[in-house]
C-alpha positions in Angstrom: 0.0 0.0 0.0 1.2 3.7 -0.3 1.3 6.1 2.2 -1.4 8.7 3.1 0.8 11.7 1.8 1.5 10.0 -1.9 -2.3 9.1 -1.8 -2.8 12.8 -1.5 -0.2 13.8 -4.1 -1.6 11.6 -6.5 -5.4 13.4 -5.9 -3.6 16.6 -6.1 -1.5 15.6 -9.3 -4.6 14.5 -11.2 -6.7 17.8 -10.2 -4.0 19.8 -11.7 -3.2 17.7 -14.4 -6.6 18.1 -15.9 -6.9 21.7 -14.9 -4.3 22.1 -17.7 -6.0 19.9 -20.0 -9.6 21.7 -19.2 -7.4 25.0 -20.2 -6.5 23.9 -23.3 -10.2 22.0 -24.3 -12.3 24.6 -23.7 -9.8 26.9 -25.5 -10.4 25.0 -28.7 -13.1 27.5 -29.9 -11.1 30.5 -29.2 -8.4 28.8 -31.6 -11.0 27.7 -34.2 -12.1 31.0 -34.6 -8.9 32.5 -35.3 -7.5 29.6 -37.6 -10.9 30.6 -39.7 -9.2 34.1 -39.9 -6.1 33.2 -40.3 -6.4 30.8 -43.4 -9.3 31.5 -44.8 -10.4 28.0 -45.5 -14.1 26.9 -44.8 -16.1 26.3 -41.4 -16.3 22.8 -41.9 -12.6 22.0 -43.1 -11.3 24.3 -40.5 -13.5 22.8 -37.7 -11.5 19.4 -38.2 -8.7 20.5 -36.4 -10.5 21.5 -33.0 -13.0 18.4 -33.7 -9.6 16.0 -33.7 -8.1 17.9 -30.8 -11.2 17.5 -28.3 -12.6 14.0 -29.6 -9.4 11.9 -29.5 -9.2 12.7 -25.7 -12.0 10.6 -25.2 -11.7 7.7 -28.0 -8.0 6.7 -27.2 -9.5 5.5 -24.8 -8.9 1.7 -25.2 -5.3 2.7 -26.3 -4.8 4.6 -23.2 -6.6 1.6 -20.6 -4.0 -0.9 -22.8 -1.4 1.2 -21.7 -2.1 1.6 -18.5 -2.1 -2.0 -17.6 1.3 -2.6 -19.5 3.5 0.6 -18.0 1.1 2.0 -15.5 -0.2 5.4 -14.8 3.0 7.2 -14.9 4.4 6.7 -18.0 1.3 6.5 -19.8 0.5 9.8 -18.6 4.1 10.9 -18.8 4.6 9.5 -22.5 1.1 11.8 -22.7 2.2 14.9 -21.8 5.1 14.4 -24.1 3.1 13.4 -27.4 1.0 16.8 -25.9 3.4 19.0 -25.9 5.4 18.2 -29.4 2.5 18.3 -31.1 1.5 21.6 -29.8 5.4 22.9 -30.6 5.2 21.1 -34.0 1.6 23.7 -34.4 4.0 26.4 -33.8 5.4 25.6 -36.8 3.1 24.5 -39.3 1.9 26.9 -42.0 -0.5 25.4 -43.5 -3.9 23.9 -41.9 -3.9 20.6 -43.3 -0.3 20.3 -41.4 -2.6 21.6 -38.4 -5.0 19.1 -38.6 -2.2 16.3 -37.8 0.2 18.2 -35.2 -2.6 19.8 -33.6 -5.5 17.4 -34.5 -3.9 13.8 -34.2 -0.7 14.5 -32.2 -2.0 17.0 -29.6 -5.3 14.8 -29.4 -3.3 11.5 -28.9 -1.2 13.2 -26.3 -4.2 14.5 -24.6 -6.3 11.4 -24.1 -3.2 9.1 -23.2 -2.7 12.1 -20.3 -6.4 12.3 -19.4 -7.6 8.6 -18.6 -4.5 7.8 -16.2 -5.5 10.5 -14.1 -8.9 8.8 -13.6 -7.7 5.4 -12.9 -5.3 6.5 -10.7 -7.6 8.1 -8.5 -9.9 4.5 -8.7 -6.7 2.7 -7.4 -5.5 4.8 -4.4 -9.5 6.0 -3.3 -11.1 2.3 -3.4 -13.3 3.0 -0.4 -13.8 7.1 -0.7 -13.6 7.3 -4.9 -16.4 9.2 -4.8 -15.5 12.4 -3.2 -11.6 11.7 -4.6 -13.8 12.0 -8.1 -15.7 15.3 -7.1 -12.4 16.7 -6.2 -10.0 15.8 -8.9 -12.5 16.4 -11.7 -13.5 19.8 -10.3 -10.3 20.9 -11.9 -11.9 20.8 -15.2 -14.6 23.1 -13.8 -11.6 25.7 -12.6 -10.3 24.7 -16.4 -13.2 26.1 -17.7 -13.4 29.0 -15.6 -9.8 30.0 -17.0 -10.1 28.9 -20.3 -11.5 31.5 -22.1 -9.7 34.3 -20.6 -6.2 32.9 -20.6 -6.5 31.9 -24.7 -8.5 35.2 -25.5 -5.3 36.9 -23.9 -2.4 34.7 -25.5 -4.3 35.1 -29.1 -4.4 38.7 -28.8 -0.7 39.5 -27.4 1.1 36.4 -29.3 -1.1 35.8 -32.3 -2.0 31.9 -33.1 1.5 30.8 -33.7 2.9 32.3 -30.4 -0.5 30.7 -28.6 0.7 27.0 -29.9 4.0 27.8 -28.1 2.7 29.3 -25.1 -0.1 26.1 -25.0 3.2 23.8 -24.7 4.4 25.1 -21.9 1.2 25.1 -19.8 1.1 21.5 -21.7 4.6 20.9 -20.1 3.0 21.1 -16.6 1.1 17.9 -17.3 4.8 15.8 -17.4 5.9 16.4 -14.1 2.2 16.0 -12.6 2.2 12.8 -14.1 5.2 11.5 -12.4 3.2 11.6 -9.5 0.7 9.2 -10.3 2.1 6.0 -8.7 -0.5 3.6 -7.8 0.3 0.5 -6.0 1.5 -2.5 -7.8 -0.9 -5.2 -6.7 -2.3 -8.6 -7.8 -4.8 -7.4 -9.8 -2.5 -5.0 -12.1 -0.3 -8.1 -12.4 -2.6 -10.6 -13.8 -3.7 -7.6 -16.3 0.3 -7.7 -17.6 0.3 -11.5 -18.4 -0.5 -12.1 -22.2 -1.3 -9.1 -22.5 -2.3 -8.7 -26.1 -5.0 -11.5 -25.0 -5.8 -11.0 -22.0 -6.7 -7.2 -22.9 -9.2 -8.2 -25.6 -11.0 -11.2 -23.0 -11.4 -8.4 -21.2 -13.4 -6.1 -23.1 -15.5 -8.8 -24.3 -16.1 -9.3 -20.5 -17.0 -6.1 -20.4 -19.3 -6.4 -23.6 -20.9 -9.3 -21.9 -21.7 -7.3 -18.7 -25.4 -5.9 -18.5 -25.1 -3.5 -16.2 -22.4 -1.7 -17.4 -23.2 -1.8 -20.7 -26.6 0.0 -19.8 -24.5 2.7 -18.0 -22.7 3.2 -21.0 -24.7 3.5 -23.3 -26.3 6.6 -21.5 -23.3 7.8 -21.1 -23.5 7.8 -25.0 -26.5 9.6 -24.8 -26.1 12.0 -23.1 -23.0 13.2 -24.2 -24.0 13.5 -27.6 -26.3 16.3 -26.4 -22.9 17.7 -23.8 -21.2 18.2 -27.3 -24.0 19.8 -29.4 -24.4 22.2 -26.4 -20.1 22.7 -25.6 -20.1 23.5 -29.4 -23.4 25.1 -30.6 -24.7 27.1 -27.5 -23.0 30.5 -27.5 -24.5 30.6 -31.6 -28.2 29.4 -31.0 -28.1 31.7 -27.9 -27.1 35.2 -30.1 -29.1 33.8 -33.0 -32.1 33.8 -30.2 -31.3 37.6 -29.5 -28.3 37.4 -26.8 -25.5 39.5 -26.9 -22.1 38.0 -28.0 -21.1 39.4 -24.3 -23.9 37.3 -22.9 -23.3 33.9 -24.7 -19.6 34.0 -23.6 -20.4 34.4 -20.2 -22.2 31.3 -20.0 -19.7 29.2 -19.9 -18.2 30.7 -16.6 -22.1 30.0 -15.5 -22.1 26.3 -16.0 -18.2 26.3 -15.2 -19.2 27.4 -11.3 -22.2 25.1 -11.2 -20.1 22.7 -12.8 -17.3 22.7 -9.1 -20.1 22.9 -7.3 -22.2 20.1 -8.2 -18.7 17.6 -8.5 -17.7 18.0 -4.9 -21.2 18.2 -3.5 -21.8 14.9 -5.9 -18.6 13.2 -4.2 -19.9 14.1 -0.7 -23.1 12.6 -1.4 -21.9 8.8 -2.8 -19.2 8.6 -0.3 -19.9 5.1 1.2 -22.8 4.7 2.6 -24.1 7.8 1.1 -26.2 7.7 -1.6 -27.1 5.3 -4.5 -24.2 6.5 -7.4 -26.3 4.2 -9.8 -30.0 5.8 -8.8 -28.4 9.4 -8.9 -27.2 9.1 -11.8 -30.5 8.0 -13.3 -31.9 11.0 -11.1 -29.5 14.0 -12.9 -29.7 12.6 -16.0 -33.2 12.8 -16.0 -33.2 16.1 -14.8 -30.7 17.4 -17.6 -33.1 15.5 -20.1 -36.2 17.5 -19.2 -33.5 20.5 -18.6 -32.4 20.4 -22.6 -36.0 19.5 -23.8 -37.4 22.7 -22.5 -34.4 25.2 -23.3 -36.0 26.9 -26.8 -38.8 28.0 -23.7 -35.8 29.5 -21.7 -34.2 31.1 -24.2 -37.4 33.3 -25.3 -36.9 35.5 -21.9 -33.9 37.9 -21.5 -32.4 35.9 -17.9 -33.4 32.5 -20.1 -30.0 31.5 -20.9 -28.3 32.2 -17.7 -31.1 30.6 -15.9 -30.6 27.3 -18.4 -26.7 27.7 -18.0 -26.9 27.5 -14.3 -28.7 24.6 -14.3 -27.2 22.9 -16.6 -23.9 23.4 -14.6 -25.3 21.6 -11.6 -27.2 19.1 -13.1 -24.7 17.7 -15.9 -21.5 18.4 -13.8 -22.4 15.4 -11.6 -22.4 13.1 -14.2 -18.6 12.5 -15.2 -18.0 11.8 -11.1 -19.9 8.2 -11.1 -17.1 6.6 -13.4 -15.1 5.7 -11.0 -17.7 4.0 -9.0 -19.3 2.4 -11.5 -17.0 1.7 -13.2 -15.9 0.0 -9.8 -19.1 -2.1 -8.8 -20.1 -3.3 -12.1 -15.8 -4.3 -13.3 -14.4 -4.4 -10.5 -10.6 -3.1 -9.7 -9.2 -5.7 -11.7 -10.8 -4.5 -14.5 -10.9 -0.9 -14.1 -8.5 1.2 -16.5 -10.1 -1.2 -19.1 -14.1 -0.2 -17.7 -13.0 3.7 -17.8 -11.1 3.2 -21.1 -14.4 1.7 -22.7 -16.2 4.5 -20.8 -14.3 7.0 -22.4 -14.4 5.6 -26.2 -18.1 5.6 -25.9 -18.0 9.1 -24.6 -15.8 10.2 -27.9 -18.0 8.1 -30.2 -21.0 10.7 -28.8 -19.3 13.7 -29.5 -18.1 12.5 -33.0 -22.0 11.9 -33.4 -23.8 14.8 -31.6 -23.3 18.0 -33.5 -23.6 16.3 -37.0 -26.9 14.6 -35.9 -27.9 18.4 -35.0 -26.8 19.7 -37.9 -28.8 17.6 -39.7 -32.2 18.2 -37.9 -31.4 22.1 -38.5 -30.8 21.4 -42.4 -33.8 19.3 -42.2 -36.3 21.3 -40.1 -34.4 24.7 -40.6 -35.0 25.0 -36.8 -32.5 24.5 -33.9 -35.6 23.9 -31.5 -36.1 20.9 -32.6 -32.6 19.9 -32.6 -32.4 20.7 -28.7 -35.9 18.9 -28.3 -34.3 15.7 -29.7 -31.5 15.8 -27.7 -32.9 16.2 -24.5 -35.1 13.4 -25.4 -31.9 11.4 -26.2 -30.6 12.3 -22.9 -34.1 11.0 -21.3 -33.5 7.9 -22.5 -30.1 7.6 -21.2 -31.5 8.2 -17.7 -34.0 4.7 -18.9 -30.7 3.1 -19.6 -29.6 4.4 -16.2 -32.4 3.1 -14.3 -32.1 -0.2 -16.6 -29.1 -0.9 -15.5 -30.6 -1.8 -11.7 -32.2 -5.0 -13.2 -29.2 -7.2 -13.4 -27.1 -5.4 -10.4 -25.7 -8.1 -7.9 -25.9 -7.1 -4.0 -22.9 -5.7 -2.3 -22.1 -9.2 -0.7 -22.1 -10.9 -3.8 -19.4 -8.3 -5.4 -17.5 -8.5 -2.2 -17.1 -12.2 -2.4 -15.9 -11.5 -6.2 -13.3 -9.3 -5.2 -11.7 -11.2 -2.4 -11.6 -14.7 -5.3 -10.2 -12.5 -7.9 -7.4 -11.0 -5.2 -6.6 -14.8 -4.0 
């Protein structure tokens, strides 16, 4: 076992280490706009760079859980930062975008996601007993993130320009190496067994994973609903001035669901802390809520204090959601099983956002409306909270998983 003081440092290490990477994600439409000034190519070439950059976070997933068991949190988030920051210096020196689209786009995105999905299973390895506030903590750094975002790459665009922004990003990037060193988790029976035959033993375990009910339900919400979180990252701040908002306005309310965003992760961590609440029935219970919360947004958006009202909501209710991985992933894989659960988790989450904001874009060149686009995603987002609720049908009691555990630890 590891001490109480590393366990901290590695809590500490993976709140900062995706502060940086909330910093530079929720930057990425800051830099889209200016690459669409700088080269002059179309919206939807242009938007392939920042659309790379953000989704490959979440669908190296597998790679990164493959990783994980083979060298460990460290160096995969080491060997992450790394692949981060060259690709950001290698942006630096690109002049042309489709050079953009792979150092910025594939390289940066790699980096990114190999980074990002160590500092979750870390946390799941050191916090077996309290993950759930250790989650509300640690990913409250992407609510700070968020908070800075905007501010710190509105700043380095206009005093650097674009190319002295890709410079600047690498060293914040650079921050992310050292944090990363931290993460040592212990080395226990469990992570051994997950190095034998690797190469095999890796893909029996996603089809054990396939073949899991429970999990799979949770997943697939998680789908779900984050194909409406990316519609609503990416196409908020232009339905909202399109609806009669300020430019001023629609900016601001990202620092809106930022704050509710920290809020609702530690009180969320607080609240499934063991025995606290049901994680599983919670999770059903705010996704429902930001369900009904998306279906009835074209309402909110007809009065003036409309959008802040939604935002703030929005911020409480979906902020929650990303804290019951861990857990979950926990109860329904095990510990055994866990960087390959959050990996899963993770490609799932990237396969939404690849399929969100071209599904809406559709409706709106169908229907010529973005009501209706926000209607069907919030009815996609109800469903996920069925798949949530779903997912209690084949749950085994406590005693049952505990006897699990202790067999697979023998």
């Amino acid at each position: 076992m590891i001490g109480r003081s590393r366990t901290v440092l590695v809590l500490l290490a993976s709140f900062v280490m995706q502060f940086f990477i909330a910093i530079l994600t929720y930057g990425a439409g800051f830099i889209h706009l200016s690459l669409l000034e700088v080269f002059k190519e179309s919206d939807a070439t242009t938007s392939i760079v920042g659309s790379l950059f953000i989704n490959l976070m979440s669908a190296t997933g597998p790679v990164a859980s493959y990783l994980v068991n083979r060298w460990g949190c460290r160096l995969t988030a080491v060997a992450g930062g790394m692949l981060l920051v060259a690709g950001l210096i290698g942006s630096y020196f690109s002049r042309s975008l489709r050079v953009l689209i792979a150092t910025n786009g594939i390289i940066s995105g790699l980096g990114i996601g190999l980074a990002l999905l160590p500092c979750i299973v870390s946390v799941g390895f050191v916090f077996p007993k309290h993950n759930g506030i250790a989650m509300g903590i640690t990913t409250s750094g992407v609510g700070m993130g968020m908070l800075a975002s905007g501010p710190i790459t509105q700043y380095l665009l206009d005093t650097y320009g674009l190319r002295g922004t890709f410079l600047l990003s690498a060293a914040i990037a650079s921050h992310i190496i050292p944090c990363g060193m931290l993460l040592i988790t212990p080395y226990n029976k469990n992570q051994k067994k997950e190095k034998t035959n690797e190469r095999f033993a890796f893909l029996q375990t996603y089809l054990t994973l396939l073949k899991t009910p429970a999990l799979m339900c949770v997943l697939i919400g998680a789908v779900l609903w984050n194909i409406a979180y990316a519609v609503i990252m990416i196409q908020l701040p232009n339905y909202v001035v399109l609806s009669g908002s300020s430019k001023k306005e629609a900016s601001f309310l990202f620092t809106v669901i930022g704050i509710g965003t920290i809020l609702s992760r530690i009180t969320i961590g607080l609240a499934i802390s063991p025995n606290g609440l049901d994680p599983l029935l919670l999770n059903f219970g705010l996704t429902a809520c930001v369900g009904a919360l998306i279906v009835t947004f074209p309402f909110f958006v007809k009065f003036s204090s409309g959008p802040m009202v939604f935002a703030s909501l929005y911020g409480i209710y979906s902020g929650g959601l990303l804290v019951f991985t861990v857990p979950l992933c926990l109860e329904f894989a095990g510990v055994q099983r866990l960087s390959s659960a959050v990996g899963l988790w993770f490609f799932l989450l990237g396969m939404g956002s690849f399929a969100g904001p071209p599904l809406a874009g559709l409706v709106f060149d169908v229907t010529g409306s973005h009501d209706l686009s926000y209607i069907l995603l919030g009815f996609c987002v109800l469903v996920a909270a069925v798949c949530s609720l779903a997912a209690t049908f084949w749950r085994k009691p406590k005693t049952e998983n505990m006897t699990e555990e202790v067999v697979q630890n023998a």
